[in-house]
C-alpha positions in Angstrom: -51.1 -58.7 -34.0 -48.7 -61.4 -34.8 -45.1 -61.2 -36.8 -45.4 -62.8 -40.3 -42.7 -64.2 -42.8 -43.7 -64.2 -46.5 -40.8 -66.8 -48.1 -41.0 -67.2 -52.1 -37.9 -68.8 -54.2 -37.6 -65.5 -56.6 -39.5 -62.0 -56.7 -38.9 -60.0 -59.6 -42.2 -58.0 -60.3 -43.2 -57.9 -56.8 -47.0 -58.8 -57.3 -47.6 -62.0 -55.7 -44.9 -60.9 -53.2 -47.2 -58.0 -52.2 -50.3 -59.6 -52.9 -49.0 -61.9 -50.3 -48.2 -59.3 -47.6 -51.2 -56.9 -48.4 -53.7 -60.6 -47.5 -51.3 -60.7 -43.8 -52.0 -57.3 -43.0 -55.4 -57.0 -43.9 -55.6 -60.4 -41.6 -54.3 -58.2 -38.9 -50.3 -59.3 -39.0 -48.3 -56.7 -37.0 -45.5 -56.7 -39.2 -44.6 -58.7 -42.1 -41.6 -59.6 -43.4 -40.7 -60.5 -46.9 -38.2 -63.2 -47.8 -36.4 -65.0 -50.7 -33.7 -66.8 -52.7 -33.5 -64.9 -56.0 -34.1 -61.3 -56.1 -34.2 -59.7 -59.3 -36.4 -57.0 -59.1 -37.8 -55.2 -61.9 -38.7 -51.1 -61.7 -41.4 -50.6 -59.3 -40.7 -53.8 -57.4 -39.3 -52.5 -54.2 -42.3 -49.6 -54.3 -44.6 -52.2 -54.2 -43.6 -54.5 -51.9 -43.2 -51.7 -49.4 -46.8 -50.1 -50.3 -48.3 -53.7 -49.4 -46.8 -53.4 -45.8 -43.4 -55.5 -46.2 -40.5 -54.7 -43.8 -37.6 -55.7 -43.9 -36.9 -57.3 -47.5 -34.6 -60.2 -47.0 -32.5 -62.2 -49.7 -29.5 -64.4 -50.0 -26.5 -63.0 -51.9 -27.3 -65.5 -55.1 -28.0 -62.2 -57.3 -25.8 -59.8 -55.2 -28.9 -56.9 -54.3 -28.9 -54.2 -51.6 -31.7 -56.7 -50.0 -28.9 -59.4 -49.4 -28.0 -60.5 -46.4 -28.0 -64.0 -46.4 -25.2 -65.8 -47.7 -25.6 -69.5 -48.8 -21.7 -69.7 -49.5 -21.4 -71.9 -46.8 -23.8 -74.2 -48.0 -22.3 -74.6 -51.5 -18.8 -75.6 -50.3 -20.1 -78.2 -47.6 -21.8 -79.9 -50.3 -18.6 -79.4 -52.6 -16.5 -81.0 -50.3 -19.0 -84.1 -49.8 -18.4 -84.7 -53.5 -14.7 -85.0 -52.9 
């Protein structure tokens, strides 16, 4: 009955991604929510993901997606500006 977070650095078939969610559910998760850095999905991703029991689908805005809404601009200039 709990909230779940499934975090991976890149999903682009979405197969562990959902293999992932499907385990949380089927362990009794009351939502899960699936997270990442890189999204590049592939056709069919989405679908799955979704099937397995994901909401929402979360990503930064490293590959601009409809799924990103994160931004880790931020992070890249304050590290640029240590270097000066």
């Amino acid at each position: 009955g709990r909230k779940a977070v499934v975090f991976d650095d890149m999903i682009s078939s979405g197969g562990t991604m959902a293999k992932a969610v499907e385990a949380l559910t089927q362990q009794g998760a009351a939502r899960v929510a699936s997270a990442c850095t890189h999204v590049l999905y592939m056709p069919g991703a989405e679908e799955k993901i979704r099937k397995a029991g994901a909401d929402p689908i979360i990503a930064t805005n490293t590959i601009e997606t409809p799924f990103s809404r994160v931004t880790v601009a931020g992070i890249i200039a304050d590290k640029l500006r240590q270097l000066e």
